[in-house]
C-alpha positions, 0 to 999 in steps of 0.5 A, a space after each residue: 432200609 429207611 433213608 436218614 439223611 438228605 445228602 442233595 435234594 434228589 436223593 436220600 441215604 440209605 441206611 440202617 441202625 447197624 450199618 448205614 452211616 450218616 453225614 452231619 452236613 448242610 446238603 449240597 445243593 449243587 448235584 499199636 502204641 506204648 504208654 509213658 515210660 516209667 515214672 521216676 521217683 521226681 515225678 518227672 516222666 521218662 521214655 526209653 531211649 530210641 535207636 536214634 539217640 542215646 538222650 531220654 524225653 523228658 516230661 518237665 512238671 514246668 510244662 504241665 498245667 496246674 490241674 491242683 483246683 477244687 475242680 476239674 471244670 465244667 463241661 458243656 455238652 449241646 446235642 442238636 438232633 432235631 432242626 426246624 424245617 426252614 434250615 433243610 437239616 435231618 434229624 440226628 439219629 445216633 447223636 443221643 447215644 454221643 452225648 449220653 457216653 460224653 457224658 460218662 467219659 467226661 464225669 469219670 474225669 472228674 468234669 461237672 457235665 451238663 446235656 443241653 439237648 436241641 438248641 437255637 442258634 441264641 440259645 447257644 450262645 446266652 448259655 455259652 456266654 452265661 458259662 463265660 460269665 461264671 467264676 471258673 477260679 477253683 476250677 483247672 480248665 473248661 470243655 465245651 461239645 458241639 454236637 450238630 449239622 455243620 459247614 466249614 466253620 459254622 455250626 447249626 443250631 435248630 434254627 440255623 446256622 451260626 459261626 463257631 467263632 463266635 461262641 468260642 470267643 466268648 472265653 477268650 482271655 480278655 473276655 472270661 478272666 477267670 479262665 486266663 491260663 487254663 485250657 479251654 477245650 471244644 470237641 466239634 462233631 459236625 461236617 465241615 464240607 460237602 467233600 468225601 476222603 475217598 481213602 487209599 489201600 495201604 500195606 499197613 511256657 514260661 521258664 518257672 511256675 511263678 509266671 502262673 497268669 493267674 497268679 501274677 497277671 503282670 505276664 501278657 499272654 495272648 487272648 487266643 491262647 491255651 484253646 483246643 478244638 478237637 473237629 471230627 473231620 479236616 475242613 471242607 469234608 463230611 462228617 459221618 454218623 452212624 444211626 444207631 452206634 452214634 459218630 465216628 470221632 465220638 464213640 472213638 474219643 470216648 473208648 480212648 477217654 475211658 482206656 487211657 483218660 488219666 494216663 495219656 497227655 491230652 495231645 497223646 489222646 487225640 492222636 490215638 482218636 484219629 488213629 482209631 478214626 482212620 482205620 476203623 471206619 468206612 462208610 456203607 450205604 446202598 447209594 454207592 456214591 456214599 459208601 467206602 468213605 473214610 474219615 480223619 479228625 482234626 486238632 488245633 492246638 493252642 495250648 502253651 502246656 502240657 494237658 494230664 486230668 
């Protein structure tokens, strides 16, 4: 087996294309489900009823964002698989393969994508500020990718590290007026922390439409308002890669994307993508210390509706 990785400065990975996994980490220095019920004839959506309650779960339109523009929006996708030798960082085996089927999964729902492979840290930034900059006015919502090496809230571009905050505010609301009361989606596949999950054995808005910010931007709404960042992993742990098959949150997304995309409420997805995380993977290498490692991904939501493309 070929070492891909560089996990501490004494010691490489051992992993191959079909069964070694990766960390997408600065190295440490240191030593089941259902779909929607029925739709009903107003559109509106209806679960059955629970053996808890006799009332049904309504999905009110009111709650939904309007995605009824000339276009679903852009997405950014920046592929980071190659670092320049000062930042200490590993080449990205298995990230081409995650942007190649992002690629796909976000043109089948209707995205305008565009790749940018191996960039630095300003690079990303004048091509996130560029695309801030644009008039997203016929467009529903934006997405954004970060796929590269990563510390708890930092990400590497070839030349180092840089925090996620400041390309994320790039859109926020009084910075990028166009996209005011659309979502604003960032998927992170990069390591947050040098910990590892070990894991554990089990036996198993506003009241009417007519308040569209958009629309009528004498309603406040917060700046921070309707982002989502979906990261592969909870803050403080690895982030795990597999050479040839690609990431973990990444392939796990994109097979969820590609089966429930246009069915499933965007929180529903994610869900079911840390269902499919959580127990379908486990790490394996020849070093011990880095094999039976779990992984669960982490969404933080600031969206104010409900998100169907």
């Amino acid at each position: 087996m070929s070492g891909d990785q560089h996990v501490d400065s004494s010691i490489q990975e051992g992993v191959d294309e079909d069964h070694g996994d990766v960390i997408d980490a600065k190295p440490d220095r240191s030593s089941r489900f259902s779909l929607l019920g029925k739709k009903k004839k107003n559109g509106e959506e209806e679960q059955p009823k629970s053996s808890l309650s006799n009332q049904y779960r309504i999905v009110t339109p009111t709650f939904q964002y309007n995605m009824d523009y000339k276009k679903v929006g852009k997405c950014i996708i920046i592929n980071n698989k190659n670092f320049e030798d000062k930042t200490g960082m590993g080449t990205r085996n298995g990230t081409d393969k995650d942007a190649g089927d992002l690629a796909k999964s976000f043109r089948n729902l209707g995205f305008d994508v565009c790749i940018y492979n191996d960039r630095s840290r300003d690079d990303m930034e004048k091509l996130l500020k560029q695309a801030a900059e644009e008039n997203h006015s016929d467009a529903a919502c934006f997405a954004c990718i970060l796929l590269s090496h990563g510390e708890e809230g930092l990400i590497y571009g070839t030349d180092g590290p840089m925090a996620i905050k400041s390309l994320t505010a790039l859109f926020r609301g009084d910075k990028c007026k166009s996209l005011i009361g659309k979502p604003k989606l960032f998927f992170i596949q990069a390591c947050r922390g040098s910990e590892f999950d070990e894991g554990i054995q089990t036996d198993s808005g506003p009241a009417n439409d007519t308040l569209e910010t958009d629309a009528n931007p004498r309603y406040k709404i917060p700046v921070e308002a309707d982002f989502l960042f979906a990261y592969s992993t909870v803050p403080g742990y690895y982030s795990w890669r597999n050479p040839g098959r690609g990431s973990w949150f990444v392939q796990s997304l994109c097979s969820v994307l590609n089966e429930h995309g246009k069915q499933l409420e965007i929180m529903q997805i994610l869900t079911r993508v840390n269902y499919v995380v959580a127990t379908n993977f486990e790490s394996q290498s020849d070093d011990p210390r880095f094999s039976e490692k779990k992984q669960i991904p982490c969404v933080v939501s600031m969206l104010t509706k409900e998100l169907y493309f």
